[in-house]
C-alpha positions in Angstrom: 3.6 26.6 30.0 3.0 29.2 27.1 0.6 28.5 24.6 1.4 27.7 21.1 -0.1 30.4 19.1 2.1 33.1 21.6 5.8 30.9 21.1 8.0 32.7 18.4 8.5 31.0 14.8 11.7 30.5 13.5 12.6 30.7 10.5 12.1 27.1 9.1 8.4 27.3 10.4 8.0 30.5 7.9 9.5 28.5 5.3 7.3 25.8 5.8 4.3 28.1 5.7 5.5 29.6 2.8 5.8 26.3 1.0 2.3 25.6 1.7 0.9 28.8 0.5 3.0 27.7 -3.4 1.1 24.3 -3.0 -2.1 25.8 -1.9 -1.6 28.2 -5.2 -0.6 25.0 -7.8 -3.2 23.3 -6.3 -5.8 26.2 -7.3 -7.2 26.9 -3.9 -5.5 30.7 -3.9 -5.1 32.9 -6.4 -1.6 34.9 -7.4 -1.9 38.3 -5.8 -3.8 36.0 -2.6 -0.1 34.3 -2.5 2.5 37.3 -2.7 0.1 39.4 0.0 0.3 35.6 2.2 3.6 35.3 1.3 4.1 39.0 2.8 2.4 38.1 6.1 4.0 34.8 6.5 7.9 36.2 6.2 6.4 39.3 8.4 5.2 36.9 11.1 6.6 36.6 14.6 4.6 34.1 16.2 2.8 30.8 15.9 -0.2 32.4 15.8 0.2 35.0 13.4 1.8 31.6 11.0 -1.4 29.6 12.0 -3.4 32.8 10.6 -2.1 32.9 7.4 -3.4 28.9 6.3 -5.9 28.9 8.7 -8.7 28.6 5.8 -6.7 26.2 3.9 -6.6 22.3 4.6 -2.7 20.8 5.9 -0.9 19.1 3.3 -2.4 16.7 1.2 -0.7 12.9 1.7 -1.4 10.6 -1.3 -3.2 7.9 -0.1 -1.7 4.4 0.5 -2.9 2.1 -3.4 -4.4 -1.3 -1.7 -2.5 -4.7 -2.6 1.1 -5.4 -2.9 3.1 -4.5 0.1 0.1 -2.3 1.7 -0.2 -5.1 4.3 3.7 -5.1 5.2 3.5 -1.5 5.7 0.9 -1.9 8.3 2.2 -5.1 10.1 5.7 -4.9 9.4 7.5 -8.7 9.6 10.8 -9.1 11.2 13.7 -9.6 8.6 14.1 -13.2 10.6 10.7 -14.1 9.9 10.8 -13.5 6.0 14.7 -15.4 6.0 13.0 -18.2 8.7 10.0 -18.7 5.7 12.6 -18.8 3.0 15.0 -21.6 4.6 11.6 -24.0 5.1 10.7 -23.4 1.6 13.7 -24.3 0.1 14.8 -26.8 2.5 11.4 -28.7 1.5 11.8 -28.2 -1.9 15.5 -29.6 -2.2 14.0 -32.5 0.2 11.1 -33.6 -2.4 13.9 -33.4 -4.9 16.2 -36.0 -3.7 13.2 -38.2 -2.8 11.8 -37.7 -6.3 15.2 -38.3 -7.3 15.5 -41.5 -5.4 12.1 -43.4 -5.7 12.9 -43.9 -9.4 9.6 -42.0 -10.6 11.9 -40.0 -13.1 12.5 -43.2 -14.8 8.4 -43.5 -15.6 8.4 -40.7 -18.6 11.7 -41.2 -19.6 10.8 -44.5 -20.6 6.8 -43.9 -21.9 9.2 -40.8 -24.2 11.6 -43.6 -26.1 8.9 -46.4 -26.2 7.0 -44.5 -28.2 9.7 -42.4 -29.9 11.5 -45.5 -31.0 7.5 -47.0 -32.4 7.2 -43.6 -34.2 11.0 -43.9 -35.5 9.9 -48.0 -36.7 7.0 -46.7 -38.2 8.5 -44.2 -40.5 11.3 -46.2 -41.7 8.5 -49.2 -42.6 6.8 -46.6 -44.6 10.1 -45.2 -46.4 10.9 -48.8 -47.0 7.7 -49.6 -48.6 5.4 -50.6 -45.7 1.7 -49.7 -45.5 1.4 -46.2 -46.2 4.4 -46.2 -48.6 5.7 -46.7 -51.8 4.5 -50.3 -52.1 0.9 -50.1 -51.1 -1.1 -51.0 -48.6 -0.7 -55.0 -48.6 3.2 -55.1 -48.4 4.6 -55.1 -44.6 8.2 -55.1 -43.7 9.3 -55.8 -40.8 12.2 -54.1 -39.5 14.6 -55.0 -37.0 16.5 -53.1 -34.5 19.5 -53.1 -33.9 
């Protein structure tokens, strides 16, 4: 089998080279007249070996690396579509379930009732006072009593 460096390029691998050499120079590692004579040498070149010569002092691409948190887990470990829909048809399932039982023990009933209990005393109590009970118009000792009706 023939070695690498002594295959011939095509010329996408020059292109790719070439590309590399423009990011090297954005990136400030060469300098303008280092890129056009690279650039020169890289279209000239025949082989792997005379591409690989060309970036041989300069590192491979630069990846950004992966932020940490969110989804950096999933990419790692990926979980199967069923899974996620499997997680999502308990959830709801029990939440729908502790609804209707909520809804059936009666336990809705508790605030409703504590709510107008006291919203009807705080409804009693103003109208005493507009009609004169303590706190209104007719002083302190004067109580009246009002009926609901």
């Amino acid at each position: 089998m023939a070695r690498r460096s002594s295959l011939r390029a095509s010329d996408a691998d020059r292109e790719r080279v070439a590309e590399r050499l423009r990011e090297a120079a954005t990136e400030g590692r060469i300098l303008a007249h280092e890129l056009e004579e690279r650039l020169g040498r890289a279209f000239r070149a025949v082989t792997y070996g005379e591409l690989d010569d060309v970036v041989a002092d300069l590192p491979g691409p630069v990846e950004p690396r992966p932020r940490r948190g969110g989804f950096a887990l999933m990419r790692r470990y990926p979980v199967p579509a069923a899974m996620i829909a499997l997680v999502i048809a308990v959830t709801v399932t029990a939440m729908v379930a502790a609804a209707v039982l909520f809804a059936l023990s009666g336990a809705w009933l508790l605030p409703v009732v504590l709510f107008l209990t006291f919203r009807s005393r705080g409804l009693r109590r103003r109208r005493a006072r507009r009609l004169g009970g303590p706190g209104g118009p007719g002083g302190p000792g004067v109580h009246v009593h009002v009926h609901r009706w």
